[in-house]
N, C-alpha and C positions, 0 to 999 in steps of 0.2 A: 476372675472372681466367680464364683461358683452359684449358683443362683439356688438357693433351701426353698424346699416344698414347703407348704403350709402342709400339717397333719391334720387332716380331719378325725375327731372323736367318733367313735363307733352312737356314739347317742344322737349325729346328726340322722342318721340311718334309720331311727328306731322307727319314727312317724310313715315313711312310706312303705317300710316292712311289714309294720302293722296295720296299715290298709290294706296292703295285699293280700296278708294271709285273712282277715275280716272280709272282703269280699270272695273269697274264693271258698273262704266257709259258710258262708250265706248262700254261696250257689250251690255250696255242696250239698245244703239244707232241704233249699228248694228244689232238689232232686230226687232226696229222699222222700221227702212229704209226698211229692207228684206219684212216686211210685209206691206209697203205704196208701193212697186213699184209696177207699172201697174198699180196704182190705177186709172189716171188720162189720159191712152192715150185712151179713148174712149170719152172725152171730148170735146168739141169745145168749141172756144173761145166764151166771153164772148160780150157783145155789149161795144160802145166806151164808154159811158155814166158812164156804172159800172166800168172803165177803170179809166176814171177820177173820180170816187167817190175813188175807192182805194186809187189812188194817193195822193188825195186831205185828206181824212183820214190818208195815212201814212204822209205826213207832217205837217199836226198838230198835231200827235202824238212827231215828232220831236221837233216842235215848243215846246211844253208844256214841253219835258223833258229839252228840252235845258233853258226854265226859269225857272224851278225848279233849277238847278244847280246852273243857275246865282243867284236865289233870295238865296241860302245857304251857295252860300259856301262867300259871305259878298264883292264881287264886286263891286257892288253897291253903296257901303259905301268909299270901299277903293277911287274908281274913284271921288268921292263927295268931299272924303279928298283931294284927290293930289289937282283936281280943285281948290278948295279954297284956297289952298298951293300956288298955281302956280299966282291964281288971285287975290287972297289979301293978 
């Protein structure tokens, strides 16, 4: 008589894989940080202009991801539904 393996599922795996890749990116972190400090106190600020370009590029960066989300995940449709529900 033949003696059957237990199968283990690929999901017992998941928890010690994901501590190792989560510690090994923590180190990887802590490596980078050790070699960017001091990179920047000999620096001076920048003018105001480039101040508000940052700015102004970081939030339409925001903008864009935030209508990405809106236009996928089907808001848009739902809000159209209720409305019509609600109005006619």
């Amino acid at each position: 008589m033949a003696v059957q393996q237990k199968r283990r599922s690929w999901t017992a795996f998941t928890t010690p894989i994901f501590l190792a890749v989560s510690i090994i990116t923590l180190a990887i972190l802590e490596i980078y940080r050790r070699s960017m400090a001091g990179l920047f106190t000999d620096l001076k600020g920048g003018s105001s202009a480039g101040l508000a370009l940052a700015y102004a590029g970081s939030l339409s960066l925001v903008a864009a991801q935030f209508y990405t989300i809106v236009k996928r995940s089907g808001w848009i449709g739902f809000i159209k539904k209720m409305a019509e529900h609600t109005h006619g």
